[in-house]
N, C-alpha and C positions, 0 to 999 in steps of 0.2 A: 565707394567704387569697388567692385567687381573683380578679382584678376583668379589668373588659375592656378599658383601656386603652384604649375610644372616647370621645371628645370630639365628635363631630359632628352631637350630637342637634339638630334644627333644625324648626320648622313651617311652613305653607304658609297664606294668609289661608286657605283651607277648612277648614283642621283647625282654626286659632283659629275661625273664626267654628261650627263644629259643636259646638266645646265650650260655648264662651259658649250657644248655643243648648239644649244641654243642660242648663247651671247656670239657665234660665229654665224649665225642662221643656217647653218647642217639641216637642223631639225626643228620641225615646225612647232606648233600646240598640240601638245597631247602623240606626239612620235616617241618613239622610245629608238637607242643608238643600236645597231645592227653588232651582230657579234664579231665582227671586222673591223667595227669603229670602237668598241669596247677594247679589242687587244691592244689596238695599235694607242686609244688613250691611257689605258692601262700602263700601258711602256712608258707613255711621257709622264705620268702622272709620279708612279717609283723613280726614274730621274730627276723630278723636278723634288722631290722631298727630300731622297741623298742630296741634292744640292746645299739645299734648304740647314741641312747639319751643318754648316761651313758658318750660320749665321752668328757661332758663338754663343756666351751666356743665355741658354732659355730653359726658366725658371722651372717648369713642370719636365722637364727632361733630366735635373740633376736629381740624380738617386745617390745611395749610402752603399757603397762596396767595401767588401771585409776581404782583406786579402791575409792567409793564415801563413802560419809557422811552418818552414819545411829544410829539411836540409838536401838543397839543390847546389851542383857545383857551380863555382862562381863562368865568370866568362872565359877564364884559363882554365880547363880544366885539372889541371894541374893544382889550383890552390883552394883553397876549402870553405871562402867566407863566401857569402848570398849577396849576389849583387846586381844581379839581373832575372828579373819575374817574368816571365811570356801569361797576360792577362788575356783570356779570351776563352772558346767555349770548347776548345777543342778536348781531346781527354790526356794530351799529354800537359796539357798546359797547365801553371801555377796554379793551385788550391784558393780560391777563390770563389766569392756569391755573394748577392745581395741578401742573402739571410746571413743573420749572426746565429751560428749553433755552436754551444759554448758547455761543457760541464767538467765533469774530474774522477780522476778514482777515486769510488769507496773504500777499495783495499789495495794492499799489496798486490801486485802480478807479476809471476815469475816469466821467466824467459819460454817461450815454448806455448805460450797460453794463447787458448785464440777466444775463453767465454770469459769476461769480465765486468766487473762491477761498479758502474757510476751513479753517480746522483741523480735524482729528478726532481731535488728537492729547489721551488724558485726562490731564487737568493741574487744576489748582485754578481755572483761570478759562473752563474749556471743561465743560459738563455735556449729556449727553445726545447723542442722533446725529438729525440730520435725517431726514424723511422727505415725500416729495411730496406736495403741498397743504395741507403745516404752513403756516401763517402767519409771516411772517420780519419782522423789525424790522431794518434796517440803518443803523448811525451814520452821519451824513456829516459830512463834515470843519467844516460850519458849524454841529456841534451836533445839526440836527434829526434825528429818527427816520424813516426813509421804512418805512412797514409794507406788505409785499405776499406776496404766497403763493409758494410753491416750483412751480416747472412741471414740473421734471426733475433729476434730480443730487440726488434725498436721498440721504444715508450714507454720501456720496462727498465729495470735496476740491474738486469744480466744481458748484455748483449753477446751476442758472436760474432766475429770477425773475420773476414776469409781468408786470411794472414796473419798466422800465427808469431805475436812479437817477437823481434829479433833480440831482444836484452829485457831485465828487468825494469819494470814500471811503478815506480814509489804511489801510496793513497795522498792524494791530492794532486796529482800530475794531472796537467789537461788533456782533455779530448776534445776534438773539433770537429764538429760535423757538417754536411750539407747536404742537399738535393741536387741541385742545378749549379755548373758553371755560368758567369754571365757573358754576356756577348762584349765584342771590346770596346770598352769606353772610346769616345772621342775625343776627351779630352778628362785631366784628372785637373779638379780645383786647388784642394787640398789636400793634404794626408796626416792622419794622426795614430802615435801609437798609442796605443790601450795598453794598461794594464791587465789580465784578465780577472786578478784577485780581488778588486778592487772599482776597475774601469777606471780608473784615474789617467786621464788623456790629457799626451804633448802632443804640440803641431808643430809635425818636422820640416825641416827647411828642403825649400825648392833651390838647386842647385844646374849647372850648366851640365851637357852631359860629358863633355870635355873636364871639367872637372871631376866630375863621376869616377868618369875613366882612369883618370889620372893617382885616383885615392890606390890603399894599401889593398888587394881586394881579401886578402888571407886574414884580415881585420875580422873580430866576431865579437858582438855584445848590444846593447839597445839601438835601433837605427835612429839617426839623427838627421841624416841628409836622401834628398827623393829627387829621383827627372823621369817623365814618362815620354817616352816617344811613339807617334801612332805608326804603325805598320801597314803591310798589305792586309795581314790574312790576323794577327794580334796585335796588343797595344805590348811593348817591352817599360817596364816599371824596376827603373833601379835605386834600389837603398842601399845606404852605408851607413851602419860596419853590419853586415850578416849577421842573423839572429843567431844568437849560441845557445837557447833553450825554446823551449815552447810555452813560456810563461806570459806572452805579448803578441798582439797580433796589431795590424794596421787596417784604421777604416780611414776612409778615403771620400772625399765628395767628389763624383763623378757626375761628368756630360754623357747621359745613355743614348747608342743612336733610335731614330726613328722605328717603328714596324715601320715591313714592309706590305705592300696592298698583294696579296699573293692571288685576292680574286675579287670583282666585282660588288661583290658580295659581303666585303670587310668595311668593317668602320676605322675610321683613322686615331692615330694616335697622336690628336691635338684638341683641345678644348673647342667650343662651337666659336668660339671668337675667331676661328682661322678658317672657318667653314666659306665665307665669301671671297677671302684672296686664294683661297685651293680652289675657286671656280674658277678665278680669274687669270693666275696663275698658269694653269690648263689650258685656257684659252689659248696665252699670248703663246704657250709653246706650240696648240696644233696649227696655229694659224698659218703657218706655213703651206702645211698641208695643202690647206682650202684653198688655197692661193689668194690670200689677203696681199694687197698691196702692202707696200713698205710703208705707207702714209696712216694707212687703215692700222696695221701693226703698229706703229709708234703710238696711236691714240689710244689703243689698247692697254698696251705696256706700261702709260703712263697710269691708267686708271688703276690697272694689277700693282703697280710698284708702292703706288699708295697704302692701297690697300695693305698690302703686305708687310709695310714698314710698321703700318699702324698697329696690324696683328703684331708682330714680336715687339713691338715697344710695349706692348702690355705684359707681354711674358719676361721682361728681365726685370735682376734684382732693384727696388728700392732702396739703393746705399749711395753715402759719397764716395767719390772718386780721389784717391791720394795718388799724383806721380812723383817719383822721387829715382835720383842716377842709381842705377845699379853697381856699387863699389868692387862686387865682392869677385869680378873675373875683368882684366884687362886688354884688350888685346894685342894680339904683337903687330 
């Protein structure tokens, strides 16, 4: 037997939105959707995928987020421990990215320095290679994190820094770098602290955020406890006790949302196994539109619903399921 040995079958919002547009009879054989019917599908099609986020655990959506060392004041500003992270892509927000860039000083650096000397050598506590206008995190010897951007010298053993250290910087202090903020998770699975010397990784406890709140927040030293709350505009990630050095950072298993279809012309971000309930999908929401009956739309809906349930049953994890009472918060 014969077969092709391609895998790369794939659609583009035009071909989803033309089908759907044919399973309403809009469009005949061989019509193509007018640039009127492409916007207004366009519209449903980005709603109906933000929707679609809400469905919980899906498998090729959880990515690996590194949230870094920084000395941010707490929720009081008054007291000095880390206990509340604003996750998201904005540039004031928490130091954060789906890449881990990870190295150290080769030497001493005094206060006032802004050209300095790290490793590039790959080892267990070194990951990734600089590169100009990544974003830099540097330990200083009293603890805090100084974060500032790379001016010149990525990939190299001398970089520069556009912020000249505020204190001295011991050989071996980490440096933390990145490219890209990520967009706000939708949900965090887990969270674990890293060692960076080592990677040697604990999974810290998920806690109430009332409890959260409730802790010491002027507390500094390994975080032991996490709650994420989704926001409008960021996700807020809070740990206790606030980090007191920059010798540990937190990776996190994260729910990344959706792309969005910003034009016609974009492929989606879901395997082709979702490529049939994104027509159908489509449908049931323009059907309105066209003025399908209620009777017509319910017949629809139920084929779409099929569909769709069948798609994300393929994308969640293969585990058991353990429930057990939650002891550890009471309520009044």
């Amino acid at each position: 037997m014969t077969v092709t040995a391609s895998f790369d079958y794939s659609r583009t919002g035009a071909q989803v939105i033309d089908a759907a547009l044919r399973k309403l009879g809009v469009l005949a054989e061989g019509q193509s959707s007018t640039t009127a019917q492409n916007t207004a599908a366009l519209e449903a099609l980005n709603l109906m995928i933000k929707a679609w986020s809400t469905k919980g655990f899906i498998a090729h959506q959880v990515r690996t987020l590194y949230v870094y060392p920084e000395a941010t004041v707490a929720v009081d500003p008054s007291q000095t421990g880390i206990t509340q992270l604003d996750i998201g892509s904005a540039s004031g927000d928490t130091e954060a990215s789906l890449e881990l860039g990870l190295t150290k000083l080769s030497a001493a650096e005094a206060a006032s320095q802004t050209a300095l000397s790290v490793s590039t050598t790959a080892a267990i506590d070194v990951f990734g290679t600089t590169a100009n206008s990544d974003v830099v995190g540097i330990e200083l010897d009293n603890g805090d994190i100084q974060w500032t951007t790379i001016s010149s010298g990525g990939g190299t053993t001398e970089i520069t820094v556009a912020t000249a250290i505020a204190t001295a910087a011991a050989s071996g202090n980490r440096v933390y770098f990145f490219t890209a903020r990520p967009q706000r998770p939708e949900e965090i699975l887990d969270c674990w602290l890293v060692k960076a010397v080592d990677g040697t990784r604990r999974l810290l406890e998920l806690s109430s955020e009332q409890e959260m709140l409730s802790l010491n927040q002027t507390t500094q030293g390994d975080p032991i406890k996490w709650n994420y709350r989704l926001m409008l505009d960021d996700g807020i990630l809070r740990i206790w006790p606030g980090w007191e050095d920059g010798k540990s950072y937190i990776e996190a298993r994260v729910l990344y949302p959706f792309d969005d279809m910003d034009a016609t012309s974009d492929t989606f971000a879901f395997p082709n196994t979702h490529y049939e309930a994104l027509v159908y999908g489509l449908a049931v929401r323009l059907a309105p539109e066209y003025k399908y009956s209620i009777e017509e739309r319910m017949i629809l809906k139920q084929e779409a619903d099929a569909m769709i349930e069948a798609a994300f049953a393929h994308l969640t994890e293969g585990t058991s399921l353990f429930v057990q009472p939650d002891l550890s918060y009471h309520a009044r």
